[in-house]
C-alpha positions in Angstrom: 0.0 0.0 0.0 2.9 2.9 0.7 4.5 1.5 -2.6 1.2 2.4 -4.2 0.7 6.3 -2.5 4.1 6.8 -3.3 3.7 6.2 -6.7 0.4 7.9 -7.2 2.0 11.2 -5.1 4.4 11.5 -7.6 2.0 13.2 -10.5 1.4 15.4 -7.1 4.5 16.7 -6.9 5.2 17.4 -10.6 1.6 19.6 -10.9 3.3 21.5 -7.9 6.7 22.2 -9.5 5.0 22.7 -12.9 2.7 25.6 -11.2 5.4 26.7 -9.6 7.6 27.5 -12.8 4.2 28.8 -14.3 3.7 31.3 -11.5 8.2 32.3 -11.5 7.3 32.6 -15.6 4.7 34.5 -15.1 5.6 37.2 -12.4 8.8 37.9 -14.5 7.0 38.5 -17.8 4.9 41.1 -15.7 7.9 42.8 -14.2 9.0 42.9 -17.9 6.2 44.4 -18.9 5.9 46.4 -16.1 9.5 47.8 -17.2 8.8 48.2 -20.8 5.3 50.0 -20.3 7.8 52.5 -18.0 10.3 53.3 -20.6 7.4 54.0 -23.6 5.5 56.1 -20.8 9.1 58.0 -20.2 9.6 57.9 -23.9 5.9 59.5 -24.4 6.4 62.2 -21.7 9.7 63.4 -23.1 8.2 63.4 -26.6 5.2 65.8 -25.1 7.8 68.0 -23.2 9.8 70.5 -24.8 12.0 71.4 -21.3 12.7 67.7 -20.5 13.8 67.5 -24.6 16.2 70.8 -24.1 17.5 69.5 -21.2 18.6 65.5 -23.2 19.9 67.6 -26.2 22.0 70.1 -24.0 23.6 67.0 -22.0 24.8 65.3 -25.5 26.3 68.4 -26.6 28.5 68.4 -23.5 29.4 64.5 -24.1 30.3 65.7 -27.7 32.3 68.6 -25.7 34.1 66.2 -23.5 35.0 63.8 -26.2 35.8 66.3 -29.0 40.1 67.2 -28.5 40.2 70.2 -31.0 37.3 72.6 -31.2 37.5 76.0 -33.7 34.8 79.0 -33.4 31.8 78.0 -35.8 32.5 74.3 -35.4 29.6 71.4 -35.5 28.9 71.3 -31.5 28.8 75.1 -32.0 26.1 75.1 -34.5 24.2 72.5 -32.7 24.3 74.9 -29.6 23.2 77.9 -31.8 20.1 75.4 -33.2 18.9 74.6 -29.9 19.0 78.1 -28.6 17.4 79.9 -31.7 15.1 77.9 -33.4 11.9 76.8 -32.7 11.4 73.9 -29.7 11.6 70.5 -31.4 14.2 71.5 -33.9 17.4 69.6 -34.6 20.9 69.7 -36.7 20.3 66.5 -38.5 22.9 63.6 -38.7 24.8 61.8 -41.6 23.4 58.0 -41.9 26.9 56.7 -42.8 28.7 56.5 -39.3 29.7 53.4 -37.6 27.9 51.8 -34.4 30.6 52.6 -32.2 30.9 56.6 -32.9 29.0 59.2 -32.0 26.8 60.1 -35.1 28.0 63.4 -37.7 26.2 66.6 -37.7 25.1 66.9 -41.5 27.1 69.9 -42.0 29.6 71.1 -45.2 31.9 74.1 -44.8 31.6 75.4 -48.4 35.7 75.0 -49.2 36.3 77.9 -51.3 35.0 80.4 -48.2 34.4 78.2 -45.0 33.1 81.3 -43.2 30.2 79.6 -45.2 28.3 76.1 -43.4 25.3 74.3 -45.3 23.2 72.5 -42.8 20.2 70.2 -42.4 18.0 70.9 -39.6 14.4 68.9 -39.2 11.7 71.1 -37.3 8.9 69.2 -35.7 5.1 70.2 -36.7 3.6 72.3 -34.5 1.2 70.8 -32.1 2.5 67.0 -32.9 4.7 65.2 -30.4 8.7 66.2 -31.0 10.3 64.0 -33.8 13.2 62.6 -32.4 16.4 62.5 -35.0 17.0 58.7 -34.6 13.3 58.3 -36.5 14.0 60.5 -39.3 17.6 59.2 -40.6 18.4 56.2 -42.1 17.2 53.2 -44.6 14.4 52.0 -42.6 12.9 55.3 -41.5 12.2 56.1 -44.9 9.1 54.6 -44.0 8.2 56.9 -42.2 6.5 59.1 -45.2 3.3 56.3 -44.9 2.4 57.7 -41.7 4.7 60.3 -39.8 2.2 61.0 -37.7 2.6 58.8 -34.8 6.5 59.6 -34.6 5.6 63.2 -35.0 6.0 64.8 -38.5 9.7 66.2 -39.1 9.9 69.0 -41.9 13.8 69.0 -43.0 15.1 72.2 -44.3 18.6 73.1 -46.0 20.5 76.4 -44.5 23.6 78.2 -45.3 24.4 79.7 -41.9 27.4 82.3 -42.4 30.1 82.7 -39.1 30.8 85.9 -38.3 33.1 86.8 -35.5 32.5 83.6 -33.6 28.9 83.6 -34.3 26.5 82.5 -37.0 24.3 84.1 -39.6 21.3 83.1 -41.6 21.6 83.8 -45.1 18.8 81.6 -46.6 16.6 78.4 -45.8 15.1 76.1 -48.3 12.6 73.2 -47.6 13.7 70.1 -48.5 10.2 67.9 -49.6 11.0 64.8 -47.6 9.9 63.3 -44.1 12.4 61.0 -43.3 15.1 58.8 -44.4 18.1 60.9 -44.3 20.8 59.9 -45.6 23.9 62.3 -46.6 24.8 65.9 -47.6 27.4 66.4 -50.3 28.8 69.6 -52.7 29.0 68.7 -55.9 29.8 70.1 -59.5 27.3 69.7 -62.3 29.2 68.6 -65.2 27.1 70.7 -67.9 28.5 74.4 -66.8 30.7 73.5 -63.5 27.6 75.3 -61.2 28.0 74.3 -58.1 25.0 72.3 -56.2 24.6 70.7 -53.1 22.8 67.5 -52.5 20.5 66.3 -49.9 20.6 62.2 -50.1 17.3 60.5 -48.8 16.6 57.0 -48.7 13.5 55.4 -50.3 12.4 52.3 -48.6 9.3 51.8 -50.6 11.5 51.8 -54.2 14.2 49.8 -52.7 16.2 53.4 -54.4 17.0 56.6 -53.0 15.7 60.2 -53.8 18.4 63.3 -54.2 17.0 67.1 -53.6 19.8 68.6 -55.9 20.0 72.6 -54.8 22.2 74.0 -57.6 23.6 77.7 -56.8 22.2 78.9 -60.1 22.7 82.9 -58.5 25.5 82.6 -56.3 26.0 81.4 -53.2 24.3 83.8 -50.8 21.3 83.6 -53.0 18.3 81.2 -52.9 19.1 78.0 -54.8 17.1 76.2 -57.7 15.9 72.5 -56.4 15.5 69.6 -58.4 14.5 66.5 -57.8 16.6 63.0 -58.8 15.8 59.7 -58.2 17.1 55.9 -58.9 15.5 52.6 -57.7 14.7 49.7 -59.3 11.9 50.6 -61.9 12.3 54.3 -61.4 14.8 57.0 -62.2 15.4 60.5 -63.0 19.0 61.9 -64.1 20.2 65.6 -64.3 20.6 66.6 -68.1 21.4 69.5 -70.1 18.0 69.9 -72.8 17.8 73.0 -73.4 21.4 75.0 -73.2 20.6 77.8 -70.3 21.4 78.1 -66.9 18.9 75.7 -65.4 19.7 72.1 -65.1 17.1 69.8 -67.0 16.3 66.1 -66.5 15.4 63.0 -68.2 13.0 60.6 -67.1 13.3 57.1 -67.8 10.0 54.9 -68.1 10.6 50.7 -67.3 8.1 48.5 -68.3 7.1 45.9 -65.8 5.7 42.3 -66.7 5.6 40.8 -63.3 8.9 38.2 -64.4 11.5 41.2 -65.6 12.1 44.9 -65.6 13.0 46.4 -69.0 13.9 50.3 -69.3 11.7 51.7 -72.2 11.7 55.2 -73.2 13.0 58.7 -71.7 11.3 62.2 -71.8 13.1 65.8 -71.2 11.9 68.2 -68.9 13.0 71.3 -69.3 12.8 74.3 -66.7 10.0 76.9 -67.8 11.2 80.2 -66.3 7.7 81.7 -66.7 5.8 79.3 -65.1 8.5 78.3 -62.7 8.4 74.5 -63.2 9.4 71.5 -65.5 8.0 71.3 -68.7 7.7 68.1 -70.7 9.2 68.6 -74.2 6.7 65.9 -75.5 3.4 67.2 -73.0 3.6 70.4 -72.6 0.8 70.3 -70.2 2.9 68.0 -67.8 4.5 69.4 -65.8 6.6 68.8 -62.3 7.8 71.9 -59.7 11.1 70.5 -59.4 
């Protein structure tokens, strides 16, 4: 009879150390939880508060500070201090997408080399009455996904500057919008080929085209003066080149169409566009009634 309660006691035993695993599971998935529903809450509340924001962007300028050996007067930490103090709350010097994991990210700056009193600059605002973007949402490959519904990470509105330092401090001479949400990539001066005008470009990635999208600002005027934008892209059944149609001072483009079976992509055709000075956009040369603003 014992040899019998002894074996039926043992299915006892096992329901007791199987409810006790259950309960040691289940208490530390709550206190996970628990944890994780603290750090989004934090994450919300910062994202609502303008002051707590200031206060997390001042304290990584003085890490920068601390771990930066040389500093000049108009450098990158100072124009990050001169965003933050005079531009609106929720506004930020961008950073480059193509810096390693273990550095600290690069400002997307350019000191224009032939005068580098002279610093281009990408700075994303937040919409007004949104939560504050946050700049680790708007740069890189898979935050181009962000244009579907920027919204919920707050909408960021990116703008290109040319900020001017004088005597230590800096100077706006001109801001252009730059039509893109997220994705950031790179900034770069280049030379258009055509003439040898100047042009910066703003590098954005496009998720959705498995490509990436370039908001070319050519110095058509000078450099002090407002640039002329246009648009090129390149993915894998779209793209858009700069091209020289019509033999002024405005760069042109060509726009190549690909023809799509479902099995293979094939390029087909391209069609110039032409900058209309009158109308202030692109003209196609074959539709003159299609036409693009940049």
């Amino acid at each position: 009879m014992n040899y019998l309660n002894k074996i039926f006691s043992k299915p006892n035993i096992l329901i007791k150390l199987f409810t006790i695993f259950v309960l040691i599971f289940l208490f530390g998935c709550n206190n996970e939880n628990e944890k994780a529903g603290k750090e989004k809450s934090s994450a919300k509340e910062i994202a609502y508060s303008p002051d707590r924001d200031v206060d997390i962007q001042r304290y990584n300028i003085e890490v920068r500070k601390k771990q930066t050996h040389q500093r000049f007067p108009c450098d990158s930490i100072s124009l990050m201090e001169f965003v933050l103090n005079h531009f609106p709350e929720g506004s930020y010097l961008v950073s480059d997408d193509r810096t390693t994991t273990y550095e600290l990210p690069n400002p997307a700056i350019l000191y224009y080399p032939e005068d580098r009193q002279f610093i281009f600059g990408v700075v994303a605002r937040s919409k007004p009455g949104e939560r504050l973007i946050e700049v680790k949402n708007i740069v890189g490959y898979d935050q181009s996904f962000i244009d579907l519904d920027s919204t919920e990470l707050g909408t960021a509105f990116f703008y290109l500057i040319l900020f001017k330092c004088e005597n230590g401090n800096f100077k706006i001479i001109w801001e252009a919008p730059i039509p893109s949400h997220g994705g950031f990539n790179y900034l770069t001066l280049q030379k258009w080929n055509f003439n040898s005008t100047k042009f910066i470009k703003t590098n954005f990635h496009y998720a959705q085209g498995v490509g990436n999208i370039s908001y070319n600002y050519f110095l058509i005027d000078g450099l002090e003066n407002l640039p002329h934008l246009l648009m090129t892209y390149e993915g894998i059944n779209f793209k858009r080149t700069i091209s020289y149609v019509n033999e002024d001072k405005f760069p042109d483009y060509y726009e190549y169409i690909y023809y799509d079976d479902g099995n293979k992509i094939t390029p087909g055709d391209s069609i110039p566009f032409v900058w209309n000075l009158k109308d202030s956009v692109y003209q196609n040369l074959l539709n003159k009634k299609h036409t693009r603003p940049y």
